[in-house]
C-alpha positions as CSV (number, residue, x, y, z in Angstrom):
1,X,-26.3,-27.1,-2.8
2,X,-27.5,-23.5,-3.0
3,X,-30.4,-21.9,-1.0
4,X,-33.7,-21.4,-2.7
5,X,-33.7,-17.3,-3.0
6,X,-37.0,-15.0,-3.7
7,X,-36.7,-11.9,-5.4
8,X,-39.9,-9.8,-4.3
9,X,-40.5,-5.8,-5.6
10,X,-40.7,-3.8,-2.4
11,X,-41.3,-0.1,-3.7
12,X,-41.9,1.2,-7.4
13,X,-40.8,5.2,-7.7
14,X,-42.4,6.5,-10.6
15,X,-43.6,4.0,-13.8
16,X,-41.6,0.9,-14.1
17,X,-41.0,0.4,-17.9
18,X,-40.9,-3.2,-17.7
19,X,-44.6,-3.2,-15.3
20,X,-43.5,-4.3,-11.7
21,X,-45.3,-3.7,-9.3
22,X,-45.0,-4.1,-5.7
23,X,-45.5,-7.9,-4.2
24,X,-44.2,-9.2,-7.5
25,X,-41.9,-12.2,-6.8
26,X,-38.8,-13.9,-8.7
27,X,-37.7,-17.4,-7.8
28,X,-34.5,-19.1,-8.0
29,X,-34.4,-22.5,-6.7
30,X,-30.9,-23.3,-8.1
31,X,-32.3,-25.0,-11.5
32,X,-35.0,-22.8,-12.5
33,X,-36.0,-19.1,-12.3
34,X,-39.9,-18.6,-12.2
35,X,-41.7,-15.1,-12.5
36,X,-41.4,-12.5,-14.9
37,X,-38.3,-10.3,-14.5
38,X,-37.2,-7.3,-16.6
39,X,-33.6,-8.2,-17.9
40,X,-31.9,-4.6,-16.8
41,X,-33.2,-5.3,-13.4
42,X,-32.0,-9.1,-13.5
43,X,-28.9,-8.2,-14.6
44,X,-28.1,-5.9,-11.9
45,X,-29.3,-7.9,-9.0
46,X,-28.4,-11.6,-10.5
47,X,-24.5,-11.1,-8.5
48,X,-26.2,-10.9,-5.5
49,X,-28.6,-13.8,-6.1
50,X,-26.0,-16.6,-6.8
51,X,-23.8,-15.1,-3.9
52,X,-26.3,-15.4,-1.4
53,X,-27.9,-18.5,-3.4
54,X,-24.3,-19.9,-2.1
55,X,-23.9,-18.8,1.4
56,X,-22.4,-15.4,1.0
57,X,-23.1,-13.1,4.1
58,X,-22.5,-9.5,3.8
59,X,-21.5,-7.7,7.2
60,X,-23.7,-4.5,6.5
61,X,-26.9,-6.6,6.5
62,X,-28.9,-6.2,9.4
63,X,-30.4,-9.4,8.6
64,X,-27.8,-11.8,6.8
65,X,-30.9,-13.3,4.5
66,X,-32.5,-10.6,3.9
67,X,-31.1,-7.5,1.3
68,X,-32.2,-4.8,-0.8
69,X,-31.5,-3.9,-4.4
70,X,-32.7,-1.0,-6.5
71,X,-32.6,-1.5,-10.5
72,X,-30.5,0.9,-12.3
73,X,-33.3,3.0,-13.8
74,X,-32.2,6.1,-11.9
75,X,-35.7,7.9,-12.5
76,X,-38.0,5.4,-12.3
77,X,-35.9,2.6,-9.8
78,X,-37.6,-0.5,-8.4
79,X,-36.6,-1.4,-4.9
80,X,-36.4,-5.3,-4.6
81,X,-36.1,-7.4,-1.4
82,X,-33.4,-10.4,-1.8
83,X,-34.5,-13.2,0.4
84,X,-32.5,-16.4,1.1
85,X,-34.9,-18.9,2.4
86,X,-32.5,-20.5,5.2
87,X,-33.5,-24.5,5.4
88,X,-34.4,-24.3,1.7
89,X,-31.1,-25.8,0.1
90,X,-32.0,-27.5,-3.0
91,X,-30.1,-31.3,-2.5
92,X,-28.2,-31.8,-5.7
């Protein structure tokens, strides 16, 4: 049963190709993804997604719910906010 996880765009450095701005959320509730999502940024952060969609904690984290992710577009990168919504397991 994994956790309900929201993706959310904290800080855009110079033009995002793909158009995200800041507040922009992606939502993975174990079934379904909903928002709009460029795929280079997806695929970078989607490892950390299902890890901590599945109870993964990394020790670094000052909060073990809540961390960050910058796409790989070196020159123009998108900082995104990883969020596992704790009591939010999705019953299977």
């Amino acid at each position: 049963m994994p956790y309900k996880i929201v993706v959310r765009v904290k800080e855009v450095k110079g033009r995002c190709a793909f158009g995200h701005q800041v507040g922009d959320e992606i939502v993975f509730d174990g079934e379904t993804v909903q928002g709009r999502v460029c795929l280079s940024a997806l695929y970078s952060f989607l490892p950390k997604v299902f890890a901590m969609a599945y109870g993964a904690h990394f020790p670094w984290l000052r909060d073990p719910n809540v961390a960050t992710h910058a796409c790989p577009d070196a020159y123009n990168p998108v900082v995104f906010e990883v969020v596992r919504l704790e009591g939010a397991q999705e019953s299977a």
